[in-house]
C-alpha positions in Angstrom: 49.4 45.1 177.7 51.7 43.8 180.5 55.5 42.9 179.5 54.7 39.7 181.1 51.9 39.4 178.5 53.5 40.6 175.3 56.6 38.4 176.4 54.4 35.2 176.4 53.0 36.3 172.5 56.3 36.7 171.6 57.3 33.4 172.7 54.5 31.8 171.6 55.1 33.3 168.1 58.6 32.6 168.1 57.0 28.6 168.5 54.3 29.0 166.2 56.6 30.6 163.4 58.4 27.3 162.8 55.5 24.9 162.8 54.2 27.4 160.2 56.8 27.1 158.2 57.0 23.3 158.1 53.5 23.0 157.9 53.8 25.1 154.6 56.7 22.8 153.4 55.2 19.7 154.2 52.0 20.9 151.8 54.5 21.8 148.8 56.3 18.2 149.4 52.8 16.1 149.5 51.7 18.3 146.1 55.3 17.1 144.4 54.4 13.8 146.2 51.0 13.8 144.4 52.2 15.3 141.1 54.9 12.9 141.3 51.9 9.5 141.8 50.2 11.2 138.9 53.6 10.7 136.7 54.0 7.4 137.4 50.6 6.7 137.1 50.4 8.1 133.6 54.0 6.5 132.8 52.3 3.1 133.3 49.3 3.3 131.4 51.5 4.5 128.6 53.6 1.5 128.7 50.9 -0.5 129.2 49.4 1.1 125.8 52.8 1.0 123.8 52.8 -3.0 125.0 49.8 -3.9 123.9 50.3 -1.7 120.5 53.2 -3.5 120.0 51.8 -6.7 120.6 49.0 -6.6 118.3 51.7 -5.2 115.6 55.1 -7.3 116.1 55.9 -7.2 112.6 57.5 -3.3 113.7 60.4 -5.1 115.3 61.5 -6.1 111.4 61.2 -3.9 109.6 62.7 -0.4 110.5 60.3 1.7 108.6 57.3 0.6 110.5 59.3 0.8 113.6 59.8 4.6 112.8 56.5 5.1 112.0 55.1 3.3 115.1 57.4 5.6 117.3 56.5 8.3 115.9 53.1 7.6 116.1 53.0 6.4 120.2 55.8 9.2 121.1 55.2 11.9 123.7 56.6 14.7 125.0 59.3 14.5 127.3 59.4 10.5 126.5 61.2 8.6 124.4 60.9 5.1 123.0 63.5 2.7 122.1 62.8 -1.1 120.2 65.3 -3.5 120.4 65.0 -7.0 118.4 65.1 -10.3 120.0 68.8 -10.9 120.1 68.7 -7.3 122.1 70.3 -5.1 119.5 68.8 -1.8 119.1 66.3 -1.5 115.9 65.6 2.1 116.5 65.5 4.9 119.0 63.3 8.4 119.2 66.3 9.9 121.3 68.9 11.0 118.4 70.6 13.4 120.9 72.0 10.6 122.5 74.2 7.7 121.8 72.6 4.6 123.4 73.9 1.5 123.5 73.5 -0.5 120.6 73.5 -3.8 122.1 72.6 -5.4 125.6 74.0 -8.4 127.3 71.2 -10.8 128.5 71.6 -9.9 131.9 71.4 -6.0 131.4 68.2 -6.8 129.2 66.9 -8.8 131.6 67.3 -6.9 134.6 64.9 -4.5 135.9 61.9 -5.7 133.3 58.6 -5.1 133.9 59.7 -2.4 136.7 60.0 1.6 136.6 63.7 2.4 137.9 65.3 5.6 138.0 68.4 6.6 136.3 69.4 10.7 137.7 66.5 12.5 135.7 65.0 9.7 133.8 62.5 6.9 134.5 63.1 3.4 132.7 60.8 0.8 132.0 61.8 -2.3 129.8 59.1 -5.2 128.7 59.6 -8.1 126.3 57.1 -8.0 122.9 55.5 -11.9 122.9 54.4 -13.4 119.7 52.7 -16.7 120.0 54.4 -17.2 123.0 58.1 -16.3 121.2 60.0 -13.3 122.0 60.2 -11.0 119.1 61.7 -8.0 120.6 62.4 -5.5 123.2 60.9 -1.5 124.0 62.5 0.7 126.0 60.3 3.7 127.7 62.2 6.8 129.3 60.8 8.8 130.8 62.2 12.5 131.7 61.5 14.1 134.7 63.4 17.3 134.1 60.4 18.8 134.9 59.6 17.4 138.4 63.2 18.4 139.1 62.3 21.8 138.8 59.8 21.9 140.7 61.0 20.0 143.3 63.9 22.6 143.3 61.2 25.3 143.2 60.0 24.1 146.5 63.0 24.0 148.1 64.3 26.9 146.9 60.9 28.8 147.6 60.8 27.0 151.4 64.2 28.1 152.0 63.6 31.5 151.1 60.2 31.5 153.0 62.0 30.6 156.2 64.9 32.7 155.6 62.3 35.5 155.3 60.0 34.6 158.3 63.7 33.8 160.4 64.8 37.7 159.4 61.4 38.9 160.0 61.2 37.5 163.6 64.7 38.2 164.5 63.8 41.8 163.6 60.6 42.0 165.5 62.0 40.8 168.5 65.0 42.7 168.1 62.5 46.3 167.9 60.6 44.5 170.7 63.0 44.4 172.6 64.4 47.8 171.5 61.7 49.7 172.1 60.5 48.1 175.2 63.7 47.4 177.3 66.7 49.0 176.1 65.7 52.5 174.7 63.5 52.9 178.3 66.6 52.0 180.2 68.6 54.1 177.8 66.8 57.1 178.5 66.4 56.3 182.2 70.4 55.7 182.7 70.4 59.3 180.7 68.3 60.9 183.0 70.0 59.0 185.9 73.3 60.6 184.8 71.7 63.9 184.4 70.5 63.8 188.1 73.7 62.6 189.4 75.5 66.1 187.5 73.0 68.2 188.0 71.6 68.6 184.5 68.6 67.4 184.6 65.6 69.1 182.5 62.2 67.6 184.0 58.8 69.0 183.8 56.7 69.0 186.6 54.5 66.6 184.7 55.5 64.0 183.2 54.1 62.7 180.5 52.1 59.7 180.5 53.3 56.8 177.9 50.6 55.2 175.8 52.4 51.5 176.9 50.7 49.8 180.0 54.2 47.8 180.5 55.8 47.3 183.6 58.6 49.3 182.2 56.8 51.9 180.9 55.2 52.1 184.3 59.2 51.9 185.7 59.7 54.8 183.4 57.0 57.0 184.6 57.7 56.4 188.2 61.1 57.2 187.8 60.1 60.3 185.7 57.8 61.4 188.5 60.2 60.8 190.8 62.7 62.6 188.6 60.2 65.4 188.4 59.8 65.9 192.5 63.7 66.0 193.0 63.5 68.8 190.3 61.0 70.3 192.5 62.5 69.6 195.9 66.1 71.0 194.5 64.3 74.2 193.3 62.5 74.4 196.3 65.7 74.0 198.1 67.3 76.7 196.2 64.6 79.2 197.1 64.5 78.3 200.8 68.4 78.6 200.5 68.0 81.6 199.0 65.2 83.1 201.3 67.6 81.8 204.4 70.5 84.1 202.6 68.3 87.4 201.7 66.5 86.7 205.4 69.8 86.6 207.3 71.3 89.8 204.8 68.0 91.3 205.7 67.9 91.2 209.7 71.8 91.9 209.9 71.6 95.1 208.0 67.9 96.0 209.0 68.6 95.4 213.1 72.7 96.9 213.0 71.7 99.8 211.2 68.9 101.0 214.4 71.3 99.7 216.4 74.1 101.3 215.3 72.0 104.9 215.6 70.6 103.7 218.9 74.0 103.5 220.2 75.3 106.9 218.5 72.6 108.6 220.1 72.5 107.0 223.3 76.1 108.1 223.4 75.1 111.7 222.5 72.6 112.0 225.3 75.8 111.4 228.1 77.1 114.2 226.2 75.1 117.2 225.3 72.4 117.3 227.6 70.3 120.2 225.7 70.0 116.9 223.1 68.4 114.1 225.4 64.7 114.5 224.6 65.5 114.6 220.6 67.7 111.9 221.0 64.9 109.9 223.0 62.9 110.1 220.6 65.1 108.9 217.9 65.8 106.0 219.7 62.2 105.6 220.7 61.6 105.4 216.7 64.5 103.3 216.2 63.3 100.4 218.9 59.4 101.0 217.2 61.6 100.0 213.8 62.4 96.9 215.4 60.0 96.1 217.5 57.8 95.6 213.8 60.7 93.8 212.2 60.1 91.3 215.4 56.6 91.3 214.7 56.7 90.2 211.4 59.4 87.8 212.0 57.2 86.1 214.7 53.7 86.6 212.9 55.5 84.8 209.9 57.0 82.3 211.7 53.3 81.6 213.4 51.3 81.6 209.9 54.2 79.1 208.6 53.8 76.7 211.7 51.7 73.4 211.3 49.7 74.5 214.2 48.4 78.2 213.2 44.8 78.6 212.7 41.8 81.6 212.7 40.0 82.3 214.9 37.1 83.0 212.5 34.0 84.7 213.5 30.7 85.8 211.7 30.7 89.3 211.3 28.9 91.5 209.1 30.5 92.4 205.7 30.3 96.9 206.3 30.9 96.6 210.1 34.6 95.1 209.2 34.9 97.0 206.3 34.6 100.0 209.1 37.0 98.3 211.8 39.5 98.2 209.1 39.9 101.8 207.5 39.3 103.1 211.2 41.5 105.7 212.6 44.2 105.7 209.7 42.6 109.6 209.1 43.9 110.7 212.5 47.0 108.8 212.7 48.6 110.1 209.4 46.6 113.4 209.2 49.7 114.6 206.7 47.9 113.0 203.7 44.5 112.8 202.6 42.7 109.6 202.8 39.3 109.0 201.0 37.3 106.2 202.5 34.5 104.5 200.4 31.9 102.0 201.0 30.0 100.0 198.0 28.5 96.8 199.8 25.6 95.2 199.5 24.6 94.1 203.0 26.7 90.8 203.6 28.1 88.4 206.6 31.3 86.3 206.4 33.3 84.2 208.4 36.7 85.9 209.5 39.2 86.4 211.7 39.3 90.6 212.1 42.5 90.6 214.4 44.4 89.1 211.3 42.8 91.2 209.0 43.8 94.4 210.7 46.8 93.5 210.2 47.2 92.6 206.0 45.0 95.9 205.5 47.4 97.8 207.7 50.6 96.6 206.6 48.5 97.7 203.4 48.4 101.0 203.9 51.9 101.3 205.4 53.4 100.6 202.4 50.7 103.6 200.5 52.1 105.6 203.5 56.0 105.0 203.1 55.6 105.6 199.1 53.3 108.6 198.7 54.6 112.1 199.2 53.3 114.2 202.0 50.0 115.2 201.2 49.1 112.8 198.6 45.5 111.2 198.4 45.6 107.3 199.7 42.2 105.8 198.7 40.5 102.9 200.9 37.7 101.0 199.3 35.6 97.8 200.1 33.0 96.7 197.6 31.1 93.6 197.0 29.2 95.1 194.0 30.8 94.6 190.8 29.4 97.3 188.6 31.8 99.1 191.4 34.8 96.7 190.5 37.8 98.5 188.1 37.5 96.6 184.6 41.0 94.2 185.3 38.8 92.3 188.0 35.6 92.1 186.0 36.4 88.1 185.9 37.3 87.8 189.2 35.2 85.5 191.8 32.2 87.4 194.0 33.0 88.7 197.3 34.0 91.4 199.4 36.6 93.1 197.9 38.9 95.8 200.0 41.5 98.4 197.9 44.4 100.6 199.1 45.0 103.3 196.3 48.3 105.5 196.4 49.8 107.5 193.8 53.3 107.1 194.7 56.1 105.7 192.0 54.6 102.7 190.2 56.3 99.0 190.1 57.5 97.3 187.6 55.3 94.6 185.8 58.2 92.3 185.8 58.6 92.9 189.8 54.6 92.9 190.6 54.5 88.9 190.2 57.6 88.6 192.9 55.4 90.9 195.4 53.9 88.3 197.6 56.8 86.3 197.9 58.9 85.9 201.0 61.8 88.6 201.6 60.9 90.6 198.6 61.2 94.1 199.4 58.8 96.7 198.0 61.8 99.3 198.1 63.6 97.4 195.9 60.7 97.3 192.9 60.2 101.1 193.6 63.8 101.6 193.9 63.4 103.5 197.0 65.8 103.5 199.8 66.7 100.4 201.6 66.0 99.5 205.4 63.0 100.2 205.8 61.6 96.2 206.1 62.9 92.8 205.4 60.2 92.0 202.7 57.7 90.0 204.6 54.7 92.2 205.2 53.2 91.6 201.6 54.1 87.7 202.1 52.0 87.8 205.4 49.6 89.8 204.0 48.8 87.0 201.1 49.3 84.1 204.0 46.4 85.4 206.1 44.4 86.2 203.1 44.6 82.7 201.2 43.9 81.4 205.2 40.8 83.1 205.1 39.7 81.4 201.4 40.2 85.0 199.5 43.2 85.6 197.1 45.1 89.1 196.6 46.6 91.2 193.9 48.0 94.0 192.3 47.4 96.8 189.8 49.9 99.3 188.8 51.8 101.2 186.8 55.3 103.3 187.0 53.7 106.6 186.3 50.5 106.3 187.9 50.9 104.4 191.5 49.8 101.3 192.7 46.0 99.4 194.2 46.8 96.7 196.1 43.4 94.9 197.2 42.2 91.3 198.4 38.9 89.6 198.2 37.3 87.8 200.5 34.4 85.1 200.0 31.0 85.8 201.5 29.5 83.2 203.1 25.8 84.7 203.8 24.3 87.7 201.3 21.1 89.2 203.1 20.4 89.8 199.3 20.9 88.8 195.7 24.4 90.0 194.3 24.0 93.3 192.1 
């Protein structure tokens, strides 16, 4: 529910609350009200009976023992009756916890006859006995209404206690409203806010979604989103920062340290003579160095740009895997390469120029990290009863492997592989120089351009497969 929304209830209950209440009071004054009618109803018929009784029988107001009797006779609980003779002097009264007056002037009897008054917890009524047409006494009804006083405190008391209780009950309500939906969100987002502003902030990625549809709880997971992508954008920051620092450590030490050879031999050569074509060569190797390190500087630089693109043709799936592992027999004839073909006759859509290069800078790396006359395998396979058992969940497609049994890598360094600047002579432990640790991190570019995905398998002891799959598009026939 909106705030907006639950706002207006609460208001609207804060409204209602009261009318409740006095709509509950006002029924436990109309019962006392009723219960009190019902009193005085019953009070008058009982004076009206104890007048006529007394009436039909004045001879109780001389003679005491009849008047005894008679009261005891008409008395009731929580009444008591009191005869007085005709001069007003009291004969006898049913109330012997009290001292009443004995004795009334004729303006106190007078007063207030025939009527029910009120005196603190007691209701009087006073009426004249007639005996052919002569006064011959006087009875006194009270009436005690200790009772009614009860429960008219009851009501109070119980109202009071009522409101008290719904007062607490809405102050606390609207006090964990308010808790719960404004200050412990802007609690936690001033936290967080703080946490940002130092630096110490501990967002996930994804935030999670409150169950609350309020505007604040939307606030709260906007700002926790929000939150989340300056996580991101810092970490992502830090890695590009990073990347710049390894990049520019790279290049400096990677293009002084042919440099610095290029320069001691060219110096050489003005020397001994006998030494110039050795030298030349040397140098010749130390400019190739470069020349690649330039290459994959601007090949990265290209994939990375908004603007690069394939240029994707349909070719067929064994005729590339043959462009591919073409000519790498003759041009490293110091180790043994075994070539392998497993495809069932499939086309796909790709860009071979770019692929020459991921499965060369493939088998480079075999190359640099297999001794001299080691076996380098190259495979490409689109059947999978011809696919090693880690891939057997993999996608369909054309898959292509490079197999040397050089020194293994790490498990904990295979994951960092593809990533930008990571050198492969660092998770062998080889020597450094030899590349700035973009080759694999082309290699993946191009390949996840092209819709495929690439991985590898190895062990410390037992060398390494790198291969990459790519989708086919068209199979001539079903997939085995």
């Amino acid at each position: 529910m909106k705030l907006r929304g639950q706002l207006n209830m609460l208001l609207l209950l804060m409204a209602v609350i009261p009318f409740f209440a006095t709509f509950l009071f006002s029924l436990q004054v109309e019962k006392l009200i009723d219960d009190q009618s019902d009193t005085l109803m019953s009070s008058m018929i009982t004076a009206k009976s104890v007048g006529k009784a007394l009436s039909r029988f004045p001879s109780v107001f001389l003679d005491k023992e009849k008047s005894m009797s008679f009261i005891h006779d008409k008395k009731k609980e929580d009444m008591d009756i009191a005869l007085y003779s005709k001069d007003r002097t009291l004969i006898y009264d049913s109330d012997t916890s009290q001292k009443q007056q004995r004795h009334f002037t004729p303006q106190r009897m007078m007063r207030d006859l025939y009527k029910f008054h009120s005196d603190n917890t007691t209701q009087v009524y006073k009426e004249p006995i007639f005996h052919e047409d002569e006064i011959v006494g006087f009875f006194e009804l009270r009436f005690h209404q200790q009772s009614i006083k009860k429960d008219t405190l009851e009501v109070y008391l119980i109202s009071a206690a009522f409101f008290l209780l719904v007062v607490a009950a809405t102050l606390f309500f609207v006090q964990y409203w308010f808790k719960r939906n404004m200050l412990r969100p802007f609690a936690l987002m001033q936290q967080e806010m703080e946490e940002i502003g130092f630096r110490k902030q501990k967002v996930i990625s994804k935030p999670k979604r409150r169950r609350t549809r309020t505007e604040v709880a939307q606030l709260m997971h906007d700002f926790t989103t929000m939150s989340a992508r300056l996580k991101i954008a810092s970490e992502q920051q830090k890695k590009a920062e990073e990347n710049q620092r390894r990049f520019i450590g790279a290049i400096s030490h990677d293009l002084r340290t042919p440099l610095t050879s290029i320069r001691a031999y060219a110096e050489g050569m003005l020397v001994h003579d006998e030494q110039r074509e050795a030298y030349a060569d040397v140098i010749l190797a130390k400019t190739t160095h470069m020349q690649r390190l330039v290459d994959d500087l601007l090949v990265y630089s290209q994939i990375k740009s908004t603007s690069f693109s394939l240029s994707e043709k349909l070719v067929d799936g064994e005729e590339l895997a043959e462009v591919l592992f073409d000519g790498y027999k003759e041009q490293w004839a110091e180790f043994r390469f075994e070539i392998s073909f497993f495809i069932t006759p499939c086309e796909l859509y790709a860009d071979v120029d770019r692929l020459v290069q991921v499965i060369d800078n493939l088998v480079t790396n075999a190359v640099r990290y297999s001794s001299r006359g080691g076996v380098i395998k190259l495979c490409a396979t689109n059947q999978r009863e011809a696919l090693p058992t880690y891939l057997s969940e993999k996608k369909e497609g054309l898959y292509f492997f490079v197999e040397d049994e050089g020194k293994g890598i790490p498990l904990d360094a295979q994951k960092h592989l593809f990533d930008s600047f990571y050198q492969v002579e660092t998770a062998r432990q080889q020597t450094p120089g030899t590349g700035i640790g973009l080759g694999l991190a082309i290699c993946k570019e191009l390949v996840e351009q092209h819709g495929g995905e690439i991985g590898v398998k190895s062990t410390v002891a037992g060398g390494s497969t790198f291969y990459f799959m790519l989708p086919c598009t068209i199979l001539r026939e079903d997939f085995v």
